[in-house]
N, C-alpha and C positions, 0 to 999 in steps of 0.2 A: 504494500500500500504506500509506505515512504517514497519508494521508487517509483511509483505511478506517478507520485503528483510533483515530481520534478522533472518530468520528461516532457517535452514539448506534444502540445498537442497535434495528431495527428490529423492530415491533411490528403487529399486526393492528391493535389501533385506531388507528398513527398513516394509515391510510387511511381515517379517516370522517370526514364534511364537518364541522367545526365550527358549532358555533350562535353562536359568541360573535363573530364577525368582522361588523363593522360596517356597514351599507347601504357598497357602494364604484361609483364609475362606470365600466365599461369599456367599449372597443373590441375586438372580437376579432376574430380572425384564421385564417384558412382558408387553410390551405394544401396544396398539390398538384400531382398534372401538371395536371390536368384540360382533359386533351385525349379528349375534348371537355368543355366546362365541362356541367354537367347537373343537372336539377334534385334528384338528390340532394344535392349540392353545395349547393344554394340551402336547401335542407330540412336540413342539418348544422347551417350559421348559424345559422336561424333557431331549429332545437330548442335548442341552446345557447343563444342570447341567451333564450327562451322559460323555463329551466332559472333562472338568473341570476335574472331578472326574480321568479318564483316566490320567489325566496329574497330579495328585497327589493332588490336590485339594480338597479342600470338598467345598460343599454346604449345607447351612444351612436351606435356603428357598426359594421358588421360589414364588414371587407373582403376580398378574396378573393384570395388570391398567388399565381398560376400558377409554378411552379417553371422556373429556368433553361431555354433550350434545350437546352445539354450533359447537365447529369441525365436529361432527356426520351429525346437520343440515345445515351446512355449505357442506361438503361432497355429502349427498342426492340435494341439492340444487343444484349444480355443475349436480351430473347425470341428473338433467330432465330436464336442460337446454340444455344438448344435447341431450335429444331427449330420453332416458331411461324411462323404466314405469314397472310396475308389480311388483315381485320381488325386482327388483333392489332398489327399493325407497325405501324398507321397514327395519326399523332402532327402535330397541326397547330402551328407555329411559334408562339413567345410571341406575336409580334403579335395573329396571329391570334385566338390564345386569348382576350388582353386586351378584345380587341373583342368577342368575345361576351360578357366578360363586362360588357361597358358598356351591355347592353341587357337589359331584365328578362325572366326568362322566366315562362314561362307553364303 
């Protein structure tokens, strides 16, 4: 609550891109279950770094962070308590995941 009432009130245009912000280099970061990694995942990065670039930008890397295994089973746990089955439960181990994501897809 402190912290509320010293923050500037918020405004429609404090959410429009700035022009004024100088060429900067980033990495970004993708994160997710993505069990299974796929190429929408691939097509996030790359539209974002794509976006960036546009605006004068560069991008140096883009990497992709599969979320915890506990969040994942935490996640799956959540669907079949409502009632979810088949498909939807099926959730492959960070190893797993990481290794797909060391291979490009196509």
């Amino acid at each position: 609550r402190l912290l509320a009432s010293r923050l500037p009130p918020m405004t429609p245009d404090c959410f429009e891109p700035s022009d004024s912000l100088p060429p900067s280099r980033y990495v970004l970061l993708v994160s997710g279950t993505m069990s299974p990694p796929h190429v929408g995942h691939v097509r996030l990065g790359l539209s974002a770094a794509a976006a960036l670039r546009a605006d004068g930008h560069s991008v140096d890397a883009i990497c992709f962070l599969p979320v915890h295994d506990n969040y994942l089973c935490n996640k799956v746990a959540a669907k079949c308590s409502s009632g979810a089955s088949g498909a939807d439960l099926l959730a492959f181990p960070m190893c797993d995941r990481c290794l797909l994501l060391a291979f490009p897809m196509c």
